[in-house]
N, CA, C and O of each residue as an XYZ file, in Angstrom:
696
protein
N      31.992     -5.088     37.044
C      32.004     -6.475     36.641
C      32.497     -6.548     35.204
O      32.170     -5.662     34.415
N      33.415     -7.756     34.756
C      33.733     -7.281     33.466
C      33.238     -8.852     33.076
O      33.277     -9.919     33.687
N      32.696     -8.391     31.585
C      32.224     -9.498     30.731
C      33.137    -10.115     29.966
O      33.809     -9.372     29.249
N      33.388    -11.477     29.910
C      34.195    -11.957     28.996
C      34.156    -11.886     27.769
O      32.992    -11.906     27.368
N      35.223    -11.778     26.636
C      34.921    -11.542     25.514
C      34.256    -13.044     24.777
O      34.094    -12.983     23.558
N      33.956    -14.081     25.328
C      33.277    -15.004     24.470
C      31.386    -14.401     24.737
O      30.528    -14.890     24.002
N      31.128    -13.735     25.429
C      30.060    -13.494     25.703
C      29.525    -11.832     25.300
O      28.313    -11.653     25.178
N      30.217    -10.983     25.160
C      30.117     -9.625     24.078
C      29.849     -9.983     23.034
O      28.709     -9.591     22.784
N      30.196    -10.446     22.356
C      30.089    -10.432     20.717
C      28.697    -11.103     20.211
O      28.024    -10.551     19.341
N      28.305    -12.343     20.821
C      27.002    -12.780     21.160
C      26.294    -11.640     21.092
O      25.777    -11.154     20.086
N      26.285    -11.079     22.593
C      25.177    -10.220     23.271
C      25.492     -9.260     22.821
O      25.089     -8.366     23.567
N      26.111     -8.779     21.825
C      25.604     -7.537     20.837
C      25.261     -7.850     19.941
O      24.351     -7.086     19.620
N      25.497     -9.005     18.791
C      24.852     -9.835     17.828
C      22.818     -9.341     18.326
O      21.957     -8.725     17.697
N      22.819    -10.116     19.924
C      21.667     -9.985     19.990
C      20.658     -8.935     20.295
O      19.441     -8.941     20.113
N      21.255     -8.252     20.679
C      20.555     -6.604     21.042
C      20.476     -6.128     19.616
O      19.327     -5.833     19.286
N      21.600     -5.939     18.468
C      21.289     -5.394     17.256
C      20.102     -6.059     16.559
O      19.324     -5.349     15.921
N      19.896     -7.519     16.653
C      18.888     -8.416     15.919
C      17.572     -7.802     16.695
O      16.590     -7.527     16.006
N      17.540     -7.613     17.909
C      16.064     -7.267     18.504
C      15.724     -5.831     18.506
O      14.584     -5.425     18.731
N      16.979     -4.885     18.190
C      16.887     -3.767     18.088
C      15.753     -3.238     16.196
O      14.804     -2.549     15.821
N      16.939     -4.318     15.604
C      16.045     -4.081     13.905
C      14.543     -4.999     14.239
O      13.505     -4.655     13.675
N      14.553     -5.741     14.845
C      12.847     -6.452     14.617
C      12.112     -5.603     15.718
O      10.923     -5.841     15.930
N      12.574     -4.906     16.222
C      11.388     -3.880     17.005
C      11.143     -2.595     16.543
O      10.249     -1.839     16.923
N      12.152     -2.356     15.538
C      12.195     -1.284     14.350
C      11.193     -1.365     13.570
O      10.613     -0.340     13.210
N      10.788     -2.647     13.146
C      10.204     -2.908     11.987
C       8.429     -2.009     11.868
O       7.583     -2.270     12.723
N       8.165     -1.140     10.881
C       6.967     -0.354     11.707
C       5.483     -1.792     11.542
O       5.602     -2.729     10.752
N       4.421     -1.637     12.328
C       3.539     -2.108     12.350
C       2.003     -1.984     11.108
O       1.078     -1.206     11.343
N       2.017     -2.531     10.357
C       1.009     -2.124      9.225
C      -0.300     -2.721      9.842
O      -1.336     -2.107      9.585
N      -0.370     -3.651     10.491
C      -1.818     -4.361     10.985
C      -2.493     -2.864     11.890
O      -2.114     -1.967     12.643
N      -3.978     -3.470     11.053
C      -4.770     -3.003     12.207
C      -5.628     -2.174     11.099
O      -5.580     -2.636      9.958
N      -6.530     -0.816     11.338
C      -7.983     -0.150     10.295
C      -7.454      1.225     10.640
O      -7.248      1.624     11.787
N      -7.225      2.011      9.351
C      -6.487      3.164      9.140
C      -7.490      3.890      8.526
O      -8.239      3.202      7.832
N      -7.754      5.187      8.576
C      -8.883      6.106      8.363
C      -8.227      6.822      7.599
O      -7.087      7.158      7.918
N      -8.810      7.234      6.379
C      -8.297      8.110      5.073
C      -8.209      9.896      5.715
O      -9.203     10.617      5.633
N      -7.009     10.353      6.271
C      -6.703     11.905      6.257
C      -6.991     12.679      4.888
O      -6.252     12.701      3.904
N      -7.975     13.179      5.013
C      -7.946     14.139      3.505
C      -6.809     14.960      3.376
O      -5.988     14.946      2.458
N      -6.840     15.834      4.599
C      -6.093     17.045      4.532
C      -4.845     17.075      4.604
O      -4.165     17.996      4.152
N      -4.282     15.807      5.332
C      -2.876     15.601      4.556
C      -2.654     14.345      3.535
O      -1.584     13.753      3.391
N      -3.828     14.067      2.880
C      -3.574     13.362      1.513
C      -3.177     14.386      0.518
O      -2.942     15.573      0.743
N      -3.125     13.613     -0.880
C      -2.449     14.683     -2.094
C      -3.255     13.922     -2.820
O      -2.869     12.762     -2.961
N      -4.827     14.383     -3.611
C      -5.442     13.792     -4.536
C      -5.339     14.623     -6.005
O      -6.284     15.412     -6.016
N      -4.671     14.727     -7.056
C      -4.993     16.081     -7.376
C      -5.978     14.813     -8.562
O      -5.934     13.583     -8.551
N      -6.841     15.821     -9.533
C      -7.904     15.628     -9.952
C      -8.772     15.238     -9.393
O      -9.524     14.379     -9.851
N      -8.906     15.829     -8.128
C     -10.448     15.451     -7.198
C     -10.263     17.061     -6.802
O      -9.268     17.543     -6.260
N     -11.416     17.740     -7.191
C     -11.665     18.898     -6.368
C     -11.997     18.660     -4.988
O     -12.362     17.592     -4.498
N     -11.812     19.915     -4.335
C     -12.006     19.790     -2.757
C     -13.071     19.763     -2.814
O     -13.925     20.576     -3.167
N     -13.095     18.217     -2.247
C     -14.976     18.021     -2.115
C     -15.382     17.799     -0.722
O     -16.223     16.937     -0.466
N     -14.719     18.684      0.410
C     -14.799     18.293      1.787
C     -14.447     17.196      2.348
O     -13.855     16.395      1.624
N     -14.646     16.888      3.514
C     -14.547     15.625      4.430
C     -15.775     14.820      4.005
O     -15.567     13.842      3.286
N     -16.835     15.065      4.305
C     -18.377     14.370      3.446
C     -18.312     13.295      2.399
O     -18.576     12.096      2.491
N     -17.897     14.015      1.382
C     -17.701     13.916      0.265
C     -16.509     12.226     -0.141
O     -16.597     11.527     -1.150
N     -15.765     12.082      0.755
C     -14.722     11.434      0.388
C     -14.132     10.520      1.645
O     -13.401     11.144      2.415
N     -14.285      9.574      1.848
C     -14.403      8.671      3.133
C     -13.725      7.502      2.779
O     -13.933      7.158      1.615
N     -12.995      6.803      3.412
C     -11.854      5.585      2.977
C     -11.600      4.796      4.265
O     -11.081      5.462      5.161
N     -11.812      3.744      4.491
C     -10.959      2.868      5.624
C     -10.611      1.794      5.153
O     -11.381      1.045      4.552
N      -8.950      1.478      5.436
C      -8.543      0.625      5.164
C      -7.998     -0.412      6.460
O      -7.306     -0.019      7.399
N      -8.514     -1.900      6.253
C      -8.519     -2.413      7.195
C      -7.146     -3.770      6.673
O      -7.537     -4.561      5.814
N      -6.289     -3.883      6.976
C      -4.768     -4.059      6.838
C      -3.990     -5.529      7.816
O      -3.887     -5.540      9.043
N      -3.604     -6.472      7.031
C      -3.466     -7.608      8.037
C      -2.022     -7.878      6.671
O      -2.246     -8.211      5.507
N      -0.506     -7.593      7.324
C       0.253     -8.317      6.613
C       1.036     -8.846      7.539
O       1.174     -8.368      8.665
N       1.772    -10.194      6.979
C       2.495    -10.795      7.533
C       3.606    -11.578      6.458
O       3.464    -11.183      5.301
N       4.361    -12.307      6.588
C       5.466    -12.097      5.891
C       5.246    -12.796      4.632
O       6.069    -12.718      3.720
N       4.193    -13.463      4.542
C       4.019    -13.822      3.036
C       2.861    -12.783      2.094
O       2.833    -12.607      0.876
N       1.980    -12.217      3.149
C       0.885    -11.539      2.390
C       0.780    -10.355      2.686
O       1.305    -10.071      3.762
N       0.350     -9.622      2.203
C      -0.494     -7.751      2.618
C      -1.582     -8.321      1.990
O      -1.576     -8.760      0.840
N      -2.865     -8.306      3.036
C      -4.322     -8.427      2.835
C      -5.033     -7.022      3.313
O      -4.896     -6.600      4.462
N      -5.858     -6.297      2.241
C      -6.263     -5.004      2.431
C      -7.893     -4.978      2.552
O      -8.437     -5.582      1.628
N      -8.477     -4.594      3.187
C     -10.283     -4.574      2.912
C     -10.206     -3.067      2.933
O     -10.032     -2.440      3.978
N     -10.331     -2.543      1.826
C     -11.113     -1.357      1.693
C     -12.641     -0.330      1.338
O     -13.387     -0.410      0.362
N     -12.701      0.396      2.271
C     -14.356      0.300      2.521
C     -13.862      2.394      1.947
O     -13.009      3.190      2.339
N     -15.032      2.452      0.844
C     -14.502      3.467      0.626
C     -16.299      4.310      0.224
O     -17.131      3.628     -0.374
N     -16.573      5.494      0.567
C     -17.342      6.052      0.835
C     -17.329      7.338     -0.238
O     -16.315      8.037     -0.256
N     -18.192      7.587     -0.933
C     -17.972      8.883     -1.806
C     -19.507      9.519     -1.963
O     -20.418      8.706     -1.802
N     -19.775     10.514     -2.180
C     -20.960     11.375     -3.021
C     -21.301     10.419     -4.049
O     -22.156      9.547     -3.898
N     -20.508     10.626     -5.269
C     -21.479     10.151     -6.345
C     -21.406      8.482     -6.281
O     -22.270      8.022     -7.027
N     -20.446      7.186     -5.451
C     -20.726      5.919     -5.765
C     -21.454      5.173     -4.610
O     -21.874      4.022     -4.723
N     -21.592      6.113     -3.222
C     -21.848      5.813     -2.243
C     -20.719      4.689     -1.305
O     -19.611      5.097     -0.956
N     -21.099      3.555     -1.050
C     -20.085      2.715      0.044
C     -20.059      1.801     -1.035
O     -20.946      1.433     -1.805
N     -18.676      1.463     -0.920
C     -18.133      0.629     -1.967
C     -17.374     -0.236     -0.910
O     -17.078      0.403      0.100
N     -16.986     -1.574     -0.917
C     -16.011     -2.571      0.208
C     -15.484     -3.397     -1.279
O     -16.100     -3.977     -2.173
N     -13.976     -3.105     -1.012
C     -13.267     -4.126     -1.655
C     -12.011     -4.501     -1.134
O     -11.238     -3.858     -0.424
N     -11.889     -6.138     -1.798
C     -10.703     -6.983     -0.870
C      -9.749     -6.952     -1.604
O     -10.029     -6.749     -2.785
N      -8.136     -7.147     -1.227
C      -7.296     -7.813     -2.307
C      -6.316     -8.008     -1.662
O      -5.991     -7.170     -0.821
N      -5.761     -8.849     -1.806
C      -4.254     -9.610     -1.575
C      -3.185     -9.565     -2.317
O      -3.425     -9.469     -3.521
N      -1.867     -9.608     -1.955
C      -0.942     -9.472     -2.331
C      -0.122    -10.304     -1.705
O       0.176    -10.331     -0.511
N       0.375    -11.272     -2.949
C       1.373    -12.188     -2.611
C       2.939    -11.757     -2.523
O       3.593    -11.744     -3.565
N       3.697    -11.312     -0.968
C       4.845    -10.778     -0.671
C       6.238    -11.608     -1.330
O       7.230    -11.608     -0.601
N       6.344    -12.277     -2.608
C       7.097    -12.722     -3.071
C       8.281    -12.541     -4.182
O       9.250    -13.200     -4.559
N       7.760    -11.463     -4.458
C       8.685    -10.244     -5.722
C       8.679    -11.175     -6.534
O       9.812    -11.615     -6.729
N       7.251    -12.071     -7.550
C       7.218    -12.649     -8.019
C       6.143    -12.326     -9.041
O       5.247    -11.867     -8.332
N       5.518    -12.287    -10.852
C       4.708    -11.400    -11.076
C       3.803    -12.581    -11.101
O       4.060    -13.712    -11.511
N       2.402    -11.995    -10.452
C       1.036    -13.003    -10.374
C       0.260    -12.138    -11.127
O       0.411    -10.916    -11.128
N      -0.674    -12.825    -11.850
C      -2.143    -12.487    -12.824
C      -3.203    -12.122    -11.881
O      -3.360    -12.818    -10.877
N      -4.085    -10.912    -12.140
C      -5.152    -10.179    -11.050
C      -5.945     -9.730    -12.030
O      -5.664     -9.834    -13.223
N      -6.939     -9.226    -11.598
C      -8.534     -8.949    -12.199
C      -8.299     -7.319    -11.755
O      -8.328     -7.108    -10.542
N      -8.126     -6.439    -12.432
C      -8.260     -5.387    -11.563
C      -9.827     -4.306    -11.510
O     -10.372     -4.109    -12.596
N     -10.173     -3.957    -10.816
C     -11.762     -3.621    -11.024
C     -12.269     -3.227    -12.079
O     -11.368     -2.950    -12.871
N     -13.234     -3.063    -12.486
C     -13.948     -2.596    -13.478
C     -14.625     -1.076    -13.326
O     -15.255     -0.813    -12.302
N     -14.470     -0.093    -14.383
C     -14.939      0.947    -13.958
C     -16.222      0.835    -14.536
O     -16.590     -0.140    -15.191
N     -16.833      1.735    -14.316
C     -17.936      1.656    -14.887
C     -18.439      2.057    -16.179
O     -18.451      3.278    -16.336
N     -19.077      1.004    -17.650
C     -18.935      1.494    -18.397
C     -17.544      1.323    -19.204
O     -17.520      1.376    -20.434
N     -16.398      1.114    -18.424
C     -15.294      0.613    -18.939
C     -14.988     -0.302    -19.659
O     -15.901     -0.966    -20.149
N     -13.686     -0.618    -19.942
C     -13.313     -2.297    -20.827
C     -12.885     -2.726    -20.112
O     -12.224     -2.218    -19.207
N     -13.104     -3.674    -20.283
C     -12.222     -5.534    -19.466
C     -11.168     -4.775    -19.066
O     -10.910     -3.714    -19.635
N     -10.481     -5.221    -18.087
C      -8.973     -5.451    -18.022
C      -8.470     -6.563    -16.905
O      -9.026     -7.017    -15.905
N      -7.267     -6.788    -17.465
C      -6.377     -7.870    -16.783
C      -5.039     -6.969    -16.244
O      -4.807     -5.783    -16.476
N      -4.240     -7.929    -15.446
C      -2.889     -7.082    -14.654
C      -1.997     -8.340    -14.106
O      -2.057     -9.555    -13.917
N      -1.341     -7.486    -14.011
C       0.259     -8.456    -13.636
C       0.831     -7.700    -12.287
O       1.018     -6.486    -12.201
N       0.998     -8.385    -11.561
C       1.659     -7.415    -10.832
C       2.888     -8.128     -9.153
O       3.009     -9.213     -8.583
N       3.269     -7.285     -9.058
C       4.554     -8.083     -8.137
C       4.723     -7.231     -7.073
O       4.906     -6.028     -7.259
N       4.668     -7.866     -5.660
C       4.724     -7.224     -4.780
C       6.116     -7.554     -3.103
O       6.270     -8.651     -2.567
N       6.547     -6.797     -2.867
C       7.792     -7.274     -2.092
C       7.731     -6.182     -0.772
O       7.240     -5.055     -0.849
N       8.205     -6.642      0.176
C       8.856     -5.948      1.389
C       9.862     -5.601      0.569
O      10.168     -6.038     -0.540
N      10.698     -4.144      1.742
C      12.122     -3.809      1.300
C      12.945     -4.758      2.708
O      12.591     -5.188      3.806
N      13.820     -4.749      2.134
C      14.954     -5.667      3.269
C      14.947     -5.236      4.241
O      15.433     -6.087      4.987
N      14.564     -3.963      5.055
C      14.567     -3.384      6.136
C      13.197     -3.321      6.728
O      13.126     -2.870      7.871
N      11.787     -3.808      5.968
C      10.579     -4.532      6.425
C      10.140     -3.107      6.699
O       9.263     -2.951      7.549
N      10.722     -1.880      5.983
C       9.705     -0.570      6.495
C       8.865     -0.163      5.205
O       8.436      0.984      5.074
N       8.698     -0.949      4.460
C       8.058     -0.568      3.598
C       7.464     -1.936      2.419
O       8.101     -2.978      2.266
N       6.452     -1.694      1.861
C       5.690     -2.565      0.995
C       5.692     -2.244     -0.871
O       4.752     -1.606     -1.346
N       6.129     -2.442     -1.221
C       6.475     -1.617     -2.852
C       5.203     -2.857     -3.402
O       4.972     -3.858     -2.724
N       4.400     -2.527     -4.863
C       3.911     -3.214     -5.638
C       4.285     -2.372     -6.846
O       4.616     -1.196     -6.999
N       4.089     -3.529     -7.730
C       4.119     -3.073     -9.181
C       2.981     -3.582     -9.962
O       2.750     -4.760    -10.233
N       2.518     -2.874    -10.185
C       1.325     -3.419    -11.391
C       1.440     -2.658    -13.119
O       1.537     -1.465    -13.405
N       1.386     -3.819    -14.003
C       0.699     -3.834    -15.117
C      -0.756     -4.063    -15.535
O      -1.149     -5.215    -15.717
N      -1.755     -2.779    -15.728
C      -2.619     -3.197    -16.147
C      -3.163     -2.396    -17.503
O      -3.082     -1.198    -17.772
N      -3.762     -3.522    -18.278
C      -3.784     -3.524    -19.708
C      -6.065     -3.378    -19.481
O      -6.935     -3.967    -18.839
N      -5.995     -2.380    -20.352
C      -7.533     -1.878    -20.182
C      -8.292     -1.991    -22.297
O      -7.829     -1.432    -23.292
N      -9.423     -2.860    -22.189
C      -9.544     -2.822    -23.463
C      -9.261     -3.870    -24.641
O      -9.059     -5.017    -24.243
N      -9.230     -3.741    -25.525
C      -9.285     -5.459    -26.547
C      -7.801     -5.262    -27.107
O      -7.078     -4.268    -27.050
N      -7.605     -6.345    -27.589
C      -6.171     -6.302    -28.307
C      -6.039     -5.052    -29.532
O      -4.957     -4.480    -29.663
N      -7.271     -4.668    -30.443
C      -7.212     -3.586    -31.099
C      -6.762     -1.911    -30.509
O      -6.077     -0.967    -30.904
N      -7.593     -2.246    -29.379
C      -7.384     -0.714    -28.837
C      -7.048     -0.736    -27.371
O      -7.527      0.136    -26.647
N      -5.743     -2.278    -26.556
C      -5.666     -1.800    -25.418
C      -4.711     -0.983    -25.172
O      -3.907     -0.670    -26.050
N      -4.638     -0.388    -23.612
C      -3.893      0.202    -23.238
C      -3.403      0.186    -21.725
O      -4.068      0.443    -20.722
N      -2.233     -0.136    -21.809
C      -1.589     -0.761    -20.338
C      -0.853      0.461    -19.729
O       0.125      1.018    -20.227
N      -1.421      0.759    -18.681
C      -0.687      1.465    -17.525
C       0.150      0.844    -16.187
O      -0.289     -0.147    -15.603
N       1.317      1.477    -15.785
C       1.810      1.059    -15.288
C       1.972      1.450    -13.709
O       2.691      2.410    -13.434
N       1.259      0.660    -12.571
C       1.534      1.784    -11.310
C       2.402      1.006    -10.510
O       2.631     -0.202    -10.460
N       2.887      2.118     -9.816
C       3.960      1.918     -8.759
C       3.282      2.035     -7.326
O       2.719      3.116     -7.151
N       3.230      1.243     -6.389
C       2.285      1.860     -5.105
C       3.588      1.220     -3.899
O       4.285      0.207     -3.867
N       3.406      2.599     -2.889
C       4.720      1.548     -1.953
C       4.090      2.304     -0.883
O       3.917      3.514     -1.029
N       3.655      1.581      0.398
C       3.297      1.634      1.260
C       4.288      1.778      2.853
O       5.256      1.084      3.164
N       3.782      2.677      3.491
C       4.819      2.978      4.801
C       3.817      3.473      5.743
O       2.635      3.791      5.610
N       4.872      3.440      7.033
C       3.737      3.515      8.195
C       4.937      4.586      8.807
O       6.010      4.270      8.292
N       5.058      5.467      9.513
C       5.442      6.766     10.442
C       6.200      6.028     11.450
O       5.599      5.038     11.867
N       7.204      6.210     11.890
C       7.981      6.216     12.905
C       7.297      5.980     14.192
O       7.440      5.100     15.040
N       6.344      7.227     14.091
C       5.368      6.721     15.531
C       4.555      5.787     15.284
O       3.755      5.842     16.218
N       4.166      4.706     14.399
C       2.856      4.112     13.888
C       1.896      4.226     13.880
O       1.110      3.286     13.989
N       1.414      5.983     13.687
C       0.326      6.409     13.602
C      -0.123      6.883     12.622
O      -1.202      7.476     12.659
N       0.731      6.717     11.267
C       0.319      7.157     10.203
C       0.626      6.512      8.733
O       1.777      6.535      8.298
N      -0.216      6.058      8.144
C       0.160      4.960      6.895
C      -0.136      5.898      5.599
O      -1.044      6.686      5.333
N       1.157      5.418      4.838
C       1.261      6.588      3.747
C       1.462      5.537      2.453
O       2.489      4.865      2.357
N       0.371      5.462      1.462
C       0.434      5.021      0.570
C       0.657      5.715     -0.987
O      -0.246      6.402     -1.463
N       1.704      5.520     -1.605
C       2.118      6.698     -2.700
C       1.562      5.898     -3.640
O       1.586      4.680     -3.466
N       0.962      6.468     -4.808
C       0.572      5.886     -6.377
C       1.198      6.698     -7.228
O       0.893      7.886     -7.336
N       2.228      6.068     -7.980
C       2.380      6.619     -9.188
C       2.059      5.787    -10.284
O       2.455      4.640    -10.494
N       1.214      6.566    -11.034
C       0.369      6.108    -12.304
C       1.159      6.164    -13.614
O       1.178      7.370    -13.861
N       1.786      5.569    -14.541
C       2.425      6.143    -16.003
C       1.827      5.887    -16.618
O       1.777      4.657    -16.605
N       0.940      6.441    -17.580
C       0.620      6.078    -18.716
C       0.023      6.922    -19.840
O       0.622      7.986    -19.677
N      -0.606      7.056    -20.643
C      -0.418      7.699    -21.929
C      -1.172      9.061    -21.893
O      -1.687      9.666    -22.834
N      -1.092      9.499    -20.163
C      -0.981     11.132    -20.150
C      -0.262     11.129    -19.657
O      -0.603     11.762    -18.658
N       0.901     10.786    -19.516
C       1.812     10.979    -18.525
C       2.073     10.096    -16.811
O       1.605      9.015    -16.452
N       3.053     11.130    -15.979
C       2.880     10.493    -14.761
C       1.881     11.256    -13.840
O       1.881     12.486    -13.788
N       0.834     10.301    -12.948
C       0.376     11.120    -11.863
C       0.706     10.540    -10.921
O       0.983      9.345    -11.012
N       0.774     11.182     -9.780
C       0.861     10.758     -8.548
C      -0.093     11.067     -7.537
O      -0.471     12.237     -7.483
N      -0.551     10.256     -6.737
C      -1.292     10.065     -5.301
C      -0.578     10.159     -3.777
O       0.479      9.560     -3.579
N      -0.999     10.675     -3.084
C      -0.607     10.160     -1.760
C      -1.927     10.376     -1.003
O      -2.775     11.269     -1.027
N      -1.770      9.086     -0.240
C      -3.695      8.985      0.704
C      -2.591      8.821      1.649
O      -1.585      8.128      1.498
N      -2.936      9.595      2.705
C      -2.419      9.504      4.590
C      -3.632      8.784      5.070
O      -4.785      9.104      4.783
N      -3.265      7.752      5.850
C      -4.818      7.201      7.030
C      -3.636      7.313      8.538
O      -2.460      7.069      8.807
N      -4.749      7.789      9.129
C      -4.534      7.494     10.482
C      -4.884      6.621     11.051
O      -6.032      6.290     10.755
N      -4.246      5.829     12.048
C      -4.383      4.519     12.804
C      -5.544      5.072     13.626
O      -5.631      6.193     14.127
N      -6.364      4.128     13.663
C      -7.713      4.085     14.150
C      -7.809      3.962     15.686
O      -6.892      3.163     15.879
N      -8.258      4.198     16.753
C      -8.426      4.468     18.244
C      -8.938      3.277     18.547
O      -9.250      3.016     19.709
């Protein structure tokens, strides 16, 4: 049977369009912190016990909404929320308080990449009084595995020791 050419060009238009939106990987849903293929360095190996994380994950094309429920030895269960406005636009945030710490405030801007496989943020956060603050700068960009079974969140930290970097693996939850 042969197809006319007013009707090819269409119907590959449309197979490529449904081909990239079924590409796109899936971030929804509660991802369980992999130690053993995370990369924490300044945390000694403190076992599986020791170090417990679930992140529970709802984005859609304006937001990445995160609930993280995070479990340790010395702070016990900790649950915290935060949002991110998907607009590559910089918004004002509270960023936690450590303990014992100084105030701080943050700036930060967060975007899809054009190909929707990935989540980049940028944060400025400034720790401390105008005499003695000090603003670090992180980079965090979020991805999910080909198979969508694995969410890989990178941190790179700059600031006045240098760069560190993070990677936490969670596995998609059963």
């Amino acid at each position: 049977m042969k197809i006319p050419a007013a009707f090819r060009l269409p119907a590959l238009f449309f197979l490529a369009a449904a081909t990239a939106l079924a590409a796109a990987p899936d971030f929804n849903g509660t991802w369980n912190l992999d130690l053993a293929r995370s990369q924490l360095p300044g945390r000694p190996n403190l076992g599986p016990s020791a170090l417990d994380q679930v992140l529970t994950v709802k984005l859609d094309d304006a937001t990445l909404a995160v609930s993280t429920q995070t479990t340790s030895a010395l702070a016990g269960k900790v649950t915290t929320s935060d949002s991110y406005a998907l607009d590559g636009k910089p918004h004002d945030f509270t960023p936690a308080t450590r303990p014992g710490g100084a105030p701080a405030k943050g700036i930060r801007t967060a975007t899809r990449t054009d190909d929707h496989t990935a989540v980049v943020i940028l944060e400025a956060v400034t720790r401390g009084t105008e005499a003695d603050a000090i603003t670090v700068h992180n980079t965090h960009t979020w991805t999910v595995s080909a198979d969508g079974q694995s969410l890989t969140v990178v941190t790179t930290i700059h600031g006045t020791q240098g760069e560190i970097s993070t990677t936490r693996v969670f596995a998609r939850a059963r």
